[in-house]
C-alpha positions in Angstrom: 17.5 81.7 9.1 15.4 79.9 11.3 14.1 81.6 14.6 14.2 79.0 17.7 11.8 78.9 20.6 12.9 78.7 24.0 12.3 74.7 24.5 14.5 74.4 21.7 17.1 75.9 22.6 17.3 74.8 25.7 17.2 71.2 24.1 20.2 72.1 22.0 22.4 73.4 25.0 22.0 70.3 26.8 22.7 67.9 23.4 25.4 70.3 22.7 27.3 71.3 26.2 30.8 73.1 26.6 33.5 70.8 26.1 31.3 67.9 23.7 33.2 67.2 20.4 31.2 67.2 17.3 32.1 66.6 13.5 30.8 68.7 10.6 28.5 67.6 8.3 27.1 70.3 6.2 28.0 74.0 6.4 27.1 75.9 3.7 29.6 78.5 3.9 32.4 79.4 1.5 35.3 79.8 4.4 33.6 76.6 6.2 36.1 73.9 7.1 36.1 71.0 5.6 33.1 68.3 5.9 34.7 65.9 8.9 36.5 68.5 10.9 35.8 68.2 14.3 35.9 70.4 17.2 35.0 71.3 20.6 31.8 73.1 21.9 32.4 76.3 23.5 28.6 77.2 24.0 25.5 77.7 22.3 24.0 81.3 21.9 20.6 82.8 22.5 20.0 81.9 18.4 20.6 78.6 18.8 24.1 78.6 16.9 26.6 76.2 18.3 30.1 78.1 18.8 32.9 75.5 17.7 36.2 75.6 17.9 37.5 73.9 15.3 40.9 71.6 15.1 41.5 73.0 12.4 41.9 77.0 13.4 38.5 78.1 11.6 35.9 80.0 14.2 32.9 79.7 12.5 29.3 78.9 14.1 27.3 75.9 13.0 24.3 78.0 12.2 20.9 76.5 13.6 18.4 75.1 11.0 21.3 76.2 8.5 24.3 73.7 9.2 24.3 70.5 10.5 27.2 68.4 12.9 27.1 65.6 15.0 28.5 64.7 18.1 30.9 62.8 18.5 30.9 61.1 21.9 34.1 58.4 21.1 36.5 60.9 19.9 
């Protein structure tokens, strides 16, 4: 895992605020949803990970430097 300096994350929590919908692109993770769930922000934590909840149920973080998802601003 990738450490993230303090510009950076403060970058990420403002591409990534509560309440923005993203999609999944990669997760490498064997309980991961599936590639094109979305979901809705619920923060970003002090290691950069953005906390998602998912559509589809599943809790899991999109893990900074680890996982990838996009926003999705026309949702």
């Amino acid at each position: 895992m990738r450490m993230i300096s303090k510009e950076a994350l403060q970058a990420l929590r403002g591409r990534f605020p509560k309440g923005t919908r993203v999609e999944l692109v990669k997760m490498d993770d064997p309980q991961a949803p599936p590639i094109g769930t979305k979901g809705t922000v619920l923060g970003v934590d002090d290691i950069g990970s953005i906390m998602v909840a998912w559509d589809n149920g599943c809790g899991l973080s999109v893990a900074y430097g680890e996982d990838i998802c996009r926003r999705c601003d026309h949702d």
